[in-house]
C-alpha positions in Angstrom: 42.2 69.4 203.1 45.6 69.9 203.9 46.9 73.3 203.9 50.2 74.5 202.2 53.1 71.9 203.5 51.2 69.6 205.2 50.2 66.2 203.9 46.5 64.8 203.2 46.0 62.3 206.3 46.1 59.4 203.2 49.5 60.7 202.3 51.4 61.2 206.0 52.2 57.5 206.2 53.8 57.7 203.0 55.7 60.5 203.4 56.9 59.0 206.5 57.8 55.8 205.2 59.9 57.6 202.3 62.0 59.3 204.9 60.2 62.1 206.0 59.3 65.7 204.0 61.5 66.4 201.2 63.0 63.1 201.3 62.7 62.1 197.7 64.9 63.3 194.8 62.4 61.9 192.0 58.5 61.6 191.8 57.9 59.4 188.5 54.2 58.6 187.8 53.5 56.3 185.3 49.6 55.8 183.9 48.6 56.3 187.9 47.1 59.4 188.2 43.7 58.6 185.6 42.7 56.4 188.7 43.6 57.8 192.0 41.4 59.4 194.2 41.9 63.1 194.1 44.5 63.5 192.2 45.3 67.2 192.4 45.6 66.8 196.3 47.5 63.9 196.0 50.2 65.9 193.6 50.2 68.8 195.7 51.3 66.7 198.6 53.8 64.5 196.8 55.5 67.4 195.4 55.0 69.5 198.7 55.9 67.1 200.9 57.9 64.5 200.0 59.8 65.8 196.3 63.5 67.9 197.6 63.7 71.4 196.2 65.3 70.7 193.2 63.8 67.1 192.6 62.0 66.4 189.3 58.5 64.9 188.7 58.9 62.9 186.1 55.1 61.9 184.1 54.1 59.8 181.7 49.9 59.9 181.7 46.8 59.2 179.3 44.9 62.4 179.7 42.2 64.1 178.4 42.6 65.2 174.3 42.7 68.9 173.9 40.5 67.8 170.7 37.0 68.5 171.4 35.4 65.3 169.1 38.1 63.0 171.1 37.3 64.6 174.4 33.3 63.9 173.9 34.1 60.3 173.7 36.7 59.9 176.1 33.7 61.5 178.5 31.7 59.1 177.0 33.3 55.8 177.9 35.0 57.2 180.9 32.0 55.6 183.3 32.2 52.4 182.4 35.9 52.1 181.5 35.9 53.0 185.5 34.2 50.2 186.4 36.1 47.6 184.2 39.6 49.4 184.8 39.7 49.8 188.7 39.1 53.1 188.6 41.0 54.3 185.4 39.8 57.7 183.8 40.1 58.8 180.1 38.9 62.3 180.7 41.6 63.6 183.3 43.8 66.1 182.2 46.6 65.6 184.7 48.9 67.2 182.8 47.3 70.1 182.8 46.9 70.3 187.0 50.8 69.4 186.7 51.3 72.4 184.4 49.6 74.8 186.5 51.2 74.1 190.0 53.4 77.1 191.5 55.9 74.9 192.1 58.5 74.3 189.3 61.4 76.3 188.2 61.5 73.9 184.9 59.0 72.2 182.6 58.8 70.6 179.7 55.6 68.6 177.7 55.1 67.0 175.0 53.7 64.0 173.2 53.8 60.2 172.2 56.5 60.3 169.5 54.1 59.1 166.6 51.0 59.1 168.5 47.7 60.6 165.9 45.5 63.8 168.0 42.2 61.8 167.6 43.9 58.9 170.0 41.3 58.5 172.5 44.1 57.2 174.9 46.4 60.3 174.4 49.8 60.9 176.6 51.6 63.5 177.9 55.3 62.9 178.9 56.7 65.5 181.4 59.5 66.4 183.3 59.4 69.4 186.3 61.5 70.2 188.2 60.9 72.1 191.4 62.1 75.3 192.6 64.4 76.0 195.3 63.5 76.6 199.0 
């Protein structure tokens, strides 16, 4: 594992494609981080590494329902939707890990405009941004 400010060996040649560390003003994940491989890693790099001090994550994610009865059957289908869905899982709340990083000096969450609780695809949409060096 990579400690603080130092990419996963996955992420290095992505950070150095993108310019270096702190090279990018905006992160924006869009429905990617139900199905890549560990995702809280992954974040803590992208924003450690490559997002500026100052730069926003920007999210837009199915994640897990805060609703127990929709969170039992997101759990439910989550091993086979895997298999059909390259990976894809119902039952990550990403929003949450995004939420809890030590990292931003703004945040704001909040639903699907229109979208019911017992969705078993339910969204977050975010914005962060990070703190200053």
């Amino acid at each position: 594992r990579g400690g603080a400010g130092r990419a996963p060996s996955g992420l290095t040649l992505i950070v150095s494609a993108l310019g270096g560390r702190h090279a990018v003003d905006t992160v924006i994940t869009i429905l990617t981080l139900c199905s890549i491989p560990e995702p809280e890693r992954a974040l803590e790099a992208l924003v450690g590494d490559v997002l500026k001090p100052g730069g926003t994550l920007l999210m837009y994610e199915h994640v897990l329902s805060p609703r127990e009865d929709v969170a039992w059957w997101q759990r439910f289908w989550t091993p086979l939707w895997m298999r059909a869905f390259d990976g894809c899982r119902l039952d990550r709340p990403s929003h949450v890990w995004v939420e809890e990083m030590d990292t931003w000096k703004e945040s704001s969450v909040g639903g699907k405009e229109g979208e019911p609780d017992e969705n078993l695809f339910w969204h977050r949409v975010g914005r962060f941004v990070k703190k200053e060096a």
